[in-house]
N, C-alpha and C positions, 0 to 999 in steps of 0.2 A: 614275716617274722624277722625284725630287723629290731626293734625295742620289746626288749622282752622284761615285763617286773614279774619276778618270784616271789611269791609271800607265802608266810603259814609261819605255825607255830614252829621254837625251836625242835632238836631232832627226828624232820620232818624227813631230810632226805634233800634238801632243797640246793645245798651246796654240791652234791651228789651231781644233781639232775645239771646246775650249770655248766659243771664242768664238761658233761658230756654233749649239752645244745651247746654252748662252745666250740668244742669241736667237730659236731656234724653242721652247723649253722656259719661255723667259723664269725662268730661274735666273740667281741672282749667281755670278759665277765667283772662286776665291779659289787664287791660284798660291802654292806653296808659296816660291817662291825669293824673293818679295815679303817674308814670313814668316822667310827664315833671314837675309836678307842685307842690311846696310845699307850706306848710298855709302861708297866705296871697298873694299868686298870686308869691309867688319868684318862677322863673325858674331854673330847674335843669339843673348845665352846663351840653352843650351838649355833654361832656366826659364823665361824669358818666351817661347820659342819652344810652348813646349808648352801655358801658358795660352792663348794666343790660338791656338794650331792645336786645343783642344778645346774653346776660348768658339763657334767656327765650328761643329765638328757637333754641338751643341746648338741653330743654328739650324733652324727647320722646311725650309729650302730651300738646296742649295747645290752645285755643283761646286767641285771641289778638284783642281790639274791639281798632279802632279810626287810627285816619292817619297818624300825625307826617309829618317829615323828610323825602323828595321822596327819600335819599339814606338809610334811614332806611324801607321804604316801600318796595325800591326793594329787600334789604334782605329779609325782610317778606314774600313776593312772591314767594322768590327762595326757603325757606324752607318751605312755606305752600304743604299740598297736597288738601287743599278746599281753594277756595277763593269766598268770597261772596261780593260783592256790592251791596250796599243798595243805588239806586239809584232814587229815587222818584221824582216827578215834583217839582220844586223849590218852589212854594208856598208849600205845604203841607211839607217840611222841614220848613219851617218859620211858620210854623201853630202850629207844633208840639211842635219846641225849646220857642215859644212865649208861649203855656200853661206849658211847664215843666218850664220856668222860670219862670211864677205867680206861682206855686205852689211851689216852693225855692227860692222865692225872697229877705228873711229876712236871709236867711240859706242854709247850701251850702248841695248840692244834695246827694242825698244818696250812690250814686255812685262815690263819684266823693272827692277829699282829703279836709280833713278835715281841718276847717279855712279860703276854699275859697266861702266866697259871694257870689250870682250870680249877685246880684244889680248890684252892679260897673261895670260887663262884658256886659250888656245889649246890651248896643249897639254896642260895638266891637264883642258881637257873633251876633251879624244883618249882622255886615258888612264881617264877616268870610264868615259867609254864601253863600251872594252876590262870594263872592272873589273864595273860595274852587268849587262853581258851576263853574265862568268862567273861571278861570283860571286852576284849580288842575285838575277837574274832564277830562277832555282831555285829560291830563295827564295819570292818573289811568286809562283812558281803554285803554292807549297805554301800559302801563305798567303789567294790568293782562293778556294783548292779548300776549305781547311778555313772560310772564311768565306763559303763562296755560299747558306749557307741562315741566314736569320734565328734569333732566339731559341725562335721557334714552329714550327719545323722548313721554313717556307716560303721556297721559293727566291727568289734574288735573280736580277735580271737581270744575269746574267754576257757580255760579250762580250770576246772573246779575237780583235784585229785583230792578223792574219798579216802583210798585205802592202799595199803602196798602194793595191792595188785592192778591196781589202777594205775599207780605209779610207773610199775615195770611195763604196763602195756604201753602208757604216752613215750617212754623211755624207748622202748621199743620201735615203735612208730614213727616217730620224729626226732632218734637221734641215730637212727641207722645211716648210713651214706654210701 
């Protein structure tokens, strides 16, 4: 577990989970929304977006939390050796992203680039939500299934989180030290 891609829908728990395989993995963690978004909501073209998100998996070591670009996803894929989806029942993503937004509602996340608001996003990340469930998420399990075995036919470490409690057990497991 040296390239690890996190994906799933927002208020997943996904940044949560990096920061702690970070720390028991002792990996650099690299959030994609760092990557697309600068202060005030300006988007990074997606030329310079795509340099620096494949200058990163050419590093020897790295987590990489969030979704982006499915042509950037499938890179991610291709060079992860973990793939983890964080994929939880739809309400408890809107459960989750609705209390981390009361709690960075005035001010932008700790995690997340400095100068963006969460107010304003409110309801565009309701409707992300909505959106990434029906439409992406199909997607993504077409995409780690046909990406779970490397170039030399050998499997990759796929984990596929259901639910909270599934979360806290992989959490538990593999970020103990």
């Amino acid at each position: 577990m040296t390239k690890v891609a996190i994906l799933g829908n927002a208020g997943g728990g996904k940044s949560a989970l990096c920061k702690a395989l970070s720390h028991a993995k002792d990996l650099p963690v690299y959030q994609l929304d760092k990557l697309q978004w600068n202060p005030g909501w300006i988007p990074t073209p997606q030329e310079e977006f795509d340099a620096r998100h494949d200058a990163i998996l050419a590093y020897e070591k790295w987590i990489i939390d969030g979704v982006a670009s499915l042509e950037s996803i499938e890179r991610r894929l291709a060079a992860a050796d973990t793939i983890i989806f964080v994929d939880h029942p739809l309400w408890i993503h809107y459960w989750w992203a609705a209390k981390r937004q009361f709690m960075c509602l005035f001010s932008t996340r700790p995690d997340f680039v400095e100068g963006c608001l969460m107010l304003p996003k409110t309801w565009e990340l309701a409707k992300m939500i909505w959106q990434i469930n029906k439409y992406l998420r199909p997607r993504l399990l077409d995409l780690i299934n046909t990406h779970s075995q490397d170039k030399q036919g050998q499997g990759k470490q796929v984990f596929h989180i259901r639910s909270p409690k599934e979360l806290a057990h992989f959490r538990a497991v593999q970020c103990s030290i």
